[in-house]
C-alpha positions as CSV (number, residue, x, y, z in Angstrom):
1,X,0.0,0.0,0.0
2,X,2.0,3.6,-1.0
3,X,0.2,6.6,-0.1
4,X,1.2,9.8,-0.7
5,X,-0.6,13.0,0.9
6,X,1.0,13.3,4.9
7,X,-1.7,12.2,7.4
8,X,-2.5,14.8,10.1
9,X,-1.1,13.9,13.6
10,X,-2.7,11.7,15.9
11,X,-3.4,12.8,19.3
12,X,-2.7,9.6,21.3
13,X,-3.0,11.1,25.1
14,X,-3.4,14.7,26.8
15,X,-0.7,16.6,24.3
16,X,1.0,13.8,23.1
17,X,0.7,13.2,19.4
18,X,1.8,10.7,16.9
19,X,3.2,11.8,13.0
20,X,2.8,8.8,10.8
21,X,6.6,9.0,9.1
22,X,5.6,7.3,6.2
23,X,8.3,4.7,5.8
24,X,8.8,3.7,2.5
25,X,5.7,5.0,2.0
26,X,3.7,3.4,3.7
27,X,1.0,4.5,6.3
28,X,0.8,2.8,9.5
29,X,4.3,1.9,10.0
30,X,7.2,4.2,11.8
31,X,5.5,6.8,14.3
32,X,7.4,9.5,16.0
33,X,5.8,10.9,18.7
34,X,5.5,14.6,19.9
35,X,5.1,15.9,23.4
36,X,4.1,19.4,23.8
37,X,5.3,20.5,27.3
38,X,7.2,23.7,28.1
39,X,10.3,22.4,25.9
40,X,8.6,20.5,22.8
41,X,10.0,17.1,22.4
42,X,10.0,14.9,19.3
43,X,10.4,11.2,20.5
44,X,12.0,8.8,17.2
45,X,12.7,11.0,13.8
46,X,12.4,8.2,11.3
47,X,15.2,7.5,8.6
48,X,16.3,10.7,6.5
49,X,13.8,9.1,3.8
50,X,10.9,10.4,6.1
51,X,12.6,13.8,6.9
52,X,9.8,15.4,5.3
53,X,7.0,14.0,7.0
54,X,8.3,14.5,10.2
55,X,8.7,17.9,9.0
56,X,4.9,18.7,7.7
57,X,3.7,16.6,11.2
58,X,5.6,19.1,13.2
59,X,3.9,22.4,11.1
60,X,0.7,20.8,11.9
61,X,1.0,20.8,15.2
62,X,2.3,24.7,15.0
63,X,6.1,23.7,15.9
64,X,8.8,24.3,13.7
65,X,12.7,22.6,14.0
66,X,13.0,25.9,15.9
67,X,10.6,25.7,18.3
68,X,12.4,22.1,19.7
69,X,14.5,21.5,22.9
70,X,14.8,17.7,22.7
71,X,14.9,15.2,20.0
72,X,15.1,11.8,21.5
73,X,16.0,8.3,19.5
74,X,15.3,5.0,21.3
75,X,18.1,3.3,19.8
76,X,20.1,4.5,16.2
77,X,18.4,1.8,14.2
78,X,18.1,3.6,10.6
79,X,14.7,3.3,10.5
80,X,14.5,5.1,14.3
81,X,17.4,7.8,13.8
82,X,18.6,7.9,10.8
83,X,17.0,11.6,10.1
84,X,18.4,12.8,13.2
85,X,21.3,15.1,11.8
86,X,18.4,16.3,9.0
87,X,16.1,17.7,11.9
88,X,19.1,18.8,13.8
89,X,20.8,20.9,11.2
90,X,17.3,22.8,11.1
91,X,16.8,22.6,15.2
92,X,20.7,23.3,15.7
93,X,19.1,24.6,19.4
94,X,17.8,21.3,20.2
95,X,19.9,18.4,22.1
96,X,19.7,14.8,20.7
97,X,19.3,12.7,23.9
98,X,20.7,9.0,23.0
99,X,21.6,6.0,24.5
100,X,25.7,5.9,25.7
101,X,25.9,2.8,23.1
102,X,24.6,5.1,20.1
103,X,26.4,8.1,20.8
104,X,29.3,8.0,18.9
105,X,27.3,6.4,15.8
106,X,25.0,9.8,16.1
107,X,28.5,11.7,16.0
108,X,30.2,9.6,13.1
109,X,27.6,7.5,11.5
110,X,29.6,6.2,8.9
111,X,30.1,2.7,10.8
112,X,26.6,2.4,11.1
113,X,25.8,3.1,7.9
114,X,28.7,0.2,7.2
115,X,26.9,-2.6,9.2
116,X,23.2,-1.3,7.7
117,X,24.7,-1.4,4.2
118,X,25.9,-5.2,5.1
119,X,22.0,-6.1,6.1
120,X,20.6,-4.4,3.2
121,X,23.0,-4.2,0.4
122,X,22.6,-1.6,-2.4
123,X,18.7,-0.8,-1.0
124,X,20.1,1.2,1.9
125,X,20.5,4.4,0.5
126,X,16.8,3.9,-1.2
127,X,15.4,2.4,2.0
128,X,17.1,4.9,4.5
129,X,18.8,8.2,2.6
130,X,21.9,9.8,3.9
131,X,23.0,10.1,7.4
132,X,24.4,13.4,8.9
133,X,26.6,13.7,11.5
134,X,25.5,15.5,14.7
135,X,27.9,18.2,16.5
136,X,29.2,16.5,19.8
137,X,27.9,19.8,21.8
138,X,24.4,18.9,20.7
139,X,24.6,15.2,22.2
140,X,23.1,14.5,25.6
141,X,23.7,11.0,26.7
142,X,21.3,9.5,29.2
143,X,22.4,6.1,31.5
144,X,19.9,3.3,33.0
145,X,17.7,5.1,35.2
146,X,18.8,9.2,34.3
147,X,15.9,11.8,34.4
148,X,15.1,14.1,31.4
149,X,12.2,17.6,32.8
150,X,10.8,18.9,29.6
151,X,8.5,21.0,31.8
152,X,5.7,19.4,34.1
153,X,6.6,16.1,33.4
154,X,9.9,14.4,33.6
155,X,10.9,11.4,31.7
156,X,12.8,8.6,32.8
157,X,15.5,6.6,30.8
158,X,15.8,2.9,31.3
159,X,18.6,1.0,29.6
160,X,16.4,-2.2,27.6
161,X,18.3,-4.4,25.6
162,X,17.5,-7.6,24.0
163,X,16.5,-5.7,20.7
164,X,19.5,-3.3,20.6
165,X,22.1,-3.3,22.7
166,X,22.1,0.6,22.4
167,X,18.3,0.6,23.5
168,X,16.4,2.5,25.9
169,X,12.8,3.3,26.8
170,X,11.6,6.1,27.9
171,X,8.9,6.7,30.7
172,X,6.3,9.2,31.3
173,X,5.1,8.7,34.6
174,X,2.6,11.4,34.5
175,X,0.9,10.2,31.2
176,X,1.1,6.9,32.5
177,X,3.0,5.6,28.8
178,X,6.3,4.1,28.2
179,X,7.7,5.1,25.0
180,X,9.5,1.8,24.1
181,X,10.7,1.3,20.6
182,X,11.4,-1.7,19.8
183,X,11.6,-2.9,23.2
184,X,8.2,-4.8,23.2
185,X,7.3,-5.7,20.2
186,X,6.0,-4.2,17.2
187,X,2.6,-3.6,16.8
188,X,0.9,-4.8,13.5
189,X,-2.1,-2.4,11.9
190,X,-4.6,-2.8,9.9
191,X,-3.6,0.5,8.2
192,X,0.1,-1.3,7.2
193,X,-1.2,-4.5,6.7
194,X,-4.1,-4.8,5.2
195,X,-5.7,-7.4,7.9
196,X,-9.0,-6.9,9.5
197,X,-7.4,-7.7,13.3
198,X,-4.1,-6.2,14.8
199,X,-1.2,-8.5,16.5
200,X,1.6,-7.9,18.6
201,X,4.7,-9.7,17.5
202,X,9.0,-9.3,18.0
203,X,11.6,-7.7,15.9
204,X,14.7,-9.9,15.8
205,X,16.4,-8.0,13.1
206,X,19.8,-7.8,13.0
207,X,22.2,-8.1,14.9
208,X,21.7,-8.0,18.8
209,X,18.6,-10.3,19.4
210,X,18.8,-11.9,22.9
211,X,16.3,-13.7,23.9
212,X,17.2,-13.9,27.6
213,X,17.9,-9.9,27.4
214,X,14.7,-9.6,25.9
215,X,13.2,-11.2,28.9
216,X,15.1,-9.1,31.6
217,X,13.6,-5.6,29.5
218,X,10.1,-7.3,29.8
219,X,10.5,-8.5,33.3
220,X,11.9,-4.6,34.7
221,X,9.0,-3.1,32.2
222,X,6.0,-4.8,33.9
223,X,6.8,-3.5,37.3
224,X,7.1,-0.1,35.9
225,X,4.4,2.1,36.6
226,X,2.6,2.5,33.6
227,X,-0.7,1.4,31.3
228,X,0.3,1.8,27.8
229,X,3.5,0.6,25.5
230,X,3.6,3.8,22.5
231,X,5.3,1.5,20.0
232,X,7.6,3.2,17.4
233,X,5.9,0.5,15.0
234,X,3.4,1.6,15.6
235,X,0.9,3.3,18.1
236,X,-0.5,2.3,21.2
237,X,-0.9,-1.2,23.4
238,X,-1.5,-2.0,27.0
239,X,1.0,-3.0,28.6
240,X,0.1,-6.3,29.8
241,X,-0.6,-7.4,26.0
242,X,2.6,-6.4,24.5
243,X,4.8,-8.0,26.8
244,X,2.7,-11.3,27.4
245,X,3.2,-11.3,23.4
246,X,6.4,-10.0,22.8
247,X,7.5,-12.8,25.4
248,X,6.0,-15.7,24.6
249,X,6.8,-15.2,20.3
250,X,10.8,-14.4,21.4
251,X,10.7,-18.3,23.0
252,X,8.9,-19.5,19.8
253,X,11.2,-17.7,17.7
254,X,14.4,-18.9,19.7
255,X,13.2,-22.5,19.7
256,X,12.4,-22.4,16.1
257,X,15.8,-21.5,14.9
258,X,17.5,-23.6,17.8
259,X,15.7,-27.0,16.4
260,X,16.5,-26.0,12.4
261,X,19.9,-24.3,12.7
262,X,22.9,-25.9,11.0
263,X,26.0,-24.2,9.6
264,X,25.2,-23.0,6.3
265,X,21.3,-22.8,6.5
266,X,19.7,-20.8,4.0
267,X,17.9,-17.6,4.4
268,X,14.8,-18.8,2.8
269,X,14.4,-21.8,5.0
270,X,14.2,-19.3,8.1
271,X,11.8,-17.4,5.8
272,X,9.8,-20.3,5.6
273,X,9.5,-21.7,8.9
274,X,8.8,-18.2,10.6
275,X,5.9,-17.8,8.2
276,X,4.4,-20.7,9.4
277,X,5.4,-20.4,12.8
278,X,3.5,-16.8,12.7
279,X,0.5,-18.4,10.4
280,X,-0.4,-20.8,12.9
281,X,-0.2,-18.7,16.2
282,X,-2.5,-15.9,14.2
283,X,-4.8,-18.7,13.5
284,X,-4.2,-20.0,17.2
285,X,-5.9,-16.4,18.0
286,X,-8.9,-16.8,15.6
287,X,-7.4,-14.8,12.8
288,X,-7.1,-16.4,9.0
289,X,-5.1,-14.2,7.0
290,X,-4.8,-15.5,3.6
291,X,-0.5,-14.6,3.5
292,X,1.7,-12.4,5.5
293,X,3.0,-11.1,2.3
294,X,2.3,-7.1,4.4
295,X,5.4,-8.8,6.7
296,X,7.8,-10.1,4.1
297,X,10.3,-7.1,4.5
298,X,9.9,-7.6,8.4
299,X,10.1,-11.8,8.1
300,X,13.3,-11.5,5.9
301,X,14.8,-9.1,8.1
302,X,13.7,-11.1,11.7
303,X,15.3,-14.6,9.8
304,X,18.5,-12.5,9.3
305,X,18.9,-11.7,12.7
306,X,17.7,-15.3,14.0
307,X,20.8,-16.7,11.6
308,X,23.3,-14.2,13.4
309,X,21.6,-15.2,16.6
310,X,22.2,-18.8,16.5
311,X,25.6,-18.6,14.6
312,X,26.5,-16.9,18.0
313,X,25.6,-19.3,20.1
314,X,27.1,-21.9,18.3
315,X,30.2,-19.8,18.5
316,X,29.7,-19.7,22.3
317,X,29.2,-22.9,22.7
318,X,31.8,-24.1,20.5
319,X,34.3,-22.0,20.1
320,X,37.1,-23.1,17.8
């Protein structure tokens, strides 16, 4: 499905709003969110290829670059950060709050542009656009725990691997929402996929998927005090859903690959077997989609990283 008007913002709670980035065209999909305190805050910019819906979502809210303190990337994913330097070259005010992992890649992203261009070959510049660099002086890093006042709330970092190891969530006690990336899950609409049900399922894209990690995030989550997961893909889930999802489809998936893995297994074996393993739990739930050919990008991408996640373990259980 390719659209190509920009959607209006979507007010998800109080003044929080969501701008539908339109990644790879495509409604329903990346989300960054907006909070309008005292010092405006964009939450996620996209890759550089939705730069310009980011930008028209912002004018509709009545910000401009300008009018920012704080942009703020859950991890430096392409498809989460990749615009940062475009938005911050027009908000040179504003500080880019970022994990201590992604830092330096928000600095000098030309290594992770390297590793994305191994992953997605000669699509990443088509898929992604160019990366800027972001001045050191404009880079706030926040730990495990660090606190972030963008006027009557204050938001709270929490370092949550398992996805990324250069992942955290952020949470707004006051709204009662954790902001969580890729953290818990990705949430599946009808608006990106076609189907006449959503479903909650994980990203195990490359290269950092950990199921046990994943489990710790999840675990530390649930006793945070909050009711709703804001995913970057995409919008809102309560809490107890996404993570009793999230978790139980990260042990399928690690099982999965654990009982077909051998040296030298090809991608479209992976493919195949995580089709059907995601088929029959949709089914499992009452849903009968006809194909999950909406998910293929995601499904390649999730049997790449379940490859690089077993190769590791074989390495660390066997090392030669």
């Amino acid at each position: 499905m390719q659209i190509q008007a920009f959607p209006k913002p979507v007010q998800m709670r109080g003044d929080i709003w969501q701008i539908d980035l339109l990644e790879q065209g495509r409604p329903c999909r990346t989300g960054a969110y907006v909070i309008l305190d005292e010092r405006p805050t964009v939450i996620e910019t996209g890759a550089a290829t939705s730069h310009d819906a980011l930008c028209h979502g912002l004018a509709a809210l009545g910000l401009a670059p300008k009018d920012l303190a704080y942009v703020i990337v859950t991890h430096v994913h392409l498809d989460h950060a990749g615009g940062a330097g475009h938005l911050l070259t027009l908000a040179p005010q504003a500080k880019l709050v970022v994990h201590p992992r992604g830092a330096r890649h928000m600095a000098d992203p030309s290594k992770l542009w390297a590793s994305a261009a191994q992953v997605y070959g000669q699509e990443t510049d088509a898929l992604f656009g160019s990366m800027l660099p972001i001045p050191q002086d404009n880079i706030l890093v926040r730990h495990h725990e660090d606190t972030l006042s963008i006027g009557k709330r204050t938001l709270r970092f929490f370092d949550s691997p398992g996805h990324a190891k250069h992942h955290f969530t952020i949470l707004s006690e006051e709204d009662g929402v954790l902001f969580a990336g890729d953290a818990a899950g990705i949430r599946y609409r009808t608006g990106f996929t076609g189907f006449p049900f959503e479903f909650i399922a994980p990203s195990s894209s490359p290269i950092d998927f950990d199921p046990t990690a994943i489990h710790h995030t999840l675990t530390m989550l649930q006793d945070l005090p909050f009711d709703w997961i804001y995913h970057t893909h995409f919008g809102a889930s309560a809490k107890a859903a996404a993570i009793h999802d999230t978790g139980r489809l990260v042990d399928a998936y690690a099982a999965m690959i654990d009982k077909i893995y051998g040296p030298g297994i090809e991608l479209e074996t992976v493919m195949d077997e995580l089709r059907r393993l995601l088929m029959a739990d949709l089914e499992a739930q009452g849903h009968l989609p006809q194909n999950l050919d909406a998910l293929d990008i995601d499904i390649r991408l999730d049997a790449m990283g379940l490859i690089y996640y077993a190769e590791a373990q074989r390495r660390t259980h066997n090392p030669s």
